[in-house]
VEXDREN-2710 file (C-alpha; in Angstrom, 1 decimal):
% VEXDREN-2710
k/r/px/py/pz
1/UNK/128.5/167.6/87.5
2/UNK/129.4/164.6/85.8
3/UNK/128.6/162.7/82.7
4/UNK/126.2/159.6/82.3
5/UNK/125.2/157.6/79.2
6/UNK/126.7/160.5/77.3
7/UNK/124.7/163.5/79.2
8/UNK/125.5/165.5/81.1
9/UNK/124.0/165.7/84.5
10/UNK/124.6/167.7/88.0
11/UNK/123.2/168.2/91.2
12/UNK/122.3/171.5/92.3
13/UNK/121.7/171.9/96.4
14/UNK/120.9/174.6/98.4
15/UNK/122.8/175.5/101.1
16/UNK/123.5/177.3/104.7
17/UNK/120.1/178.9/105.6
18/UNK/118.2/178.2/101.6
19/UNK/119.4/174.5/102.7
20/UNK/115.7/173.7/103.6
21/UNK/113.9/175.0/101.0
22/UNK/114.6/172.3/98.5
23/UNK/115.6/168.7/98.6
24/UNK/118.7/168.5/96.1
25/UNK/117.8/168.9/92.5
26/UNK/118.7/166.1/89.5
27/UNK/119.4/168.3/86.5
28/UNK/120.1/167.3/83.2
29/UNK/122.4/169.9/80.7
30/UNK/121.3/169.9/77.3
31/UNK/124.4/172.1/75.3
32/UNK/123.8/175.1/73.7
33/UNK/127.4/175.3/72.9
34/UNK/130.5/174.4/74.0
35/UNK/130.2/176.2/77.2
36/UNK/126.7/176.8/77.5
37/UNK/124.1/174.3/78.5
38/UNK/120.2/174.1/79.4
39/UNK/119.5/172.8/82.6
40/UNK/116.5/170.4/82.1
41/UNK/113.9/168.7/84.9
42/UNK/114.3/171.8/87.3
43/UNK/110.9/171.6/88.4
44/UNK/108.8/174.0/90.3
45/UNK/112.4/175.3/92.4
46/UNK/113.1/177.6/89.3
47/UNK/110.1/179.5/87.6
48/UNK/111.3/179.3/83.9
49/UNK/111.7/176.1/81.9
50/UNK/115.7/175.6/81.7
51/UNK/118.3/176.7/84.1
52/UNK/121.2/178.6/82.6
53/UNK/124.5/176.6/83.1
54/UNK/127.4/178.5/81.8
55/UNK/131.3/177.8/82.1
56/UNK/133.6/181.1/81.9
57/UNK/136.4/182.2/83.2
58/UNK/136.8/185.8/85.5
59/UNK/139.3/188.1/84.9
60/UNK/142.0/186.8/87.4
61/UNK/141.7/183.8/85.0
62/UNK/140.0/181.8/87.5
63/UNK/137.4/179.1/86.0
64/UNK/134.1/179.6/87.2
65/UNK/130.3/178.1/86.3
66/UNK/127.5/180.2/86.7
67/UNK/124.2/178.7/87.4
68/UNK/121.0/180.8/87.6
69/UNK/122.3/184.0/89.1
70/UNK/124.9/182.8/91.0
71/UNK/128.4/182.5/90.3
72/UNK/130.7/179.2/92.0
73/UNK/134.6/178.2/91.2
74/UNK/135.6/175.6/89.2
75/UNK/136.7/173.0/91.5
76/UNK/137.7/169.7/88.6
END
């Protein structure tokens, strides 16, 4: 995830065996709030309009983003 011309941007990848099923994805976040954002230009890969990007933290008081369904650690 990083920031350009004042958006917000990531790429999303599949990986291990999902690895072939998409090339990586160029996703735009739109906020919703301060730790909720719309992912934007998702394509066909996702069936709804906007992918849910959402920065929390879990109860050991780890950081964490979920995107879609899935849950990764906050690495930066």
């Amino acid at each position: 995830m990083t920031e350009r011309d004042g958006a917000g941007r990531m790429v999303y990848e599949f990986v291990d065996g999902m690895r072939d099923f998409s090339e990586p994805l160029e996703i735009e976040l739109v906020p919703v709030t301060e730790r909720v954002f719309a992912g934007t230009g998702v394509g066909a890969a996702f069936s709804e309009g906007y992918l849910p990007v959402i920065f929390s933290t879990l109860p050991d008081g780890a950081g964490c983003v979920y995107i879609g369904m899935r849950c990764g650690p906050k690495v930066a």
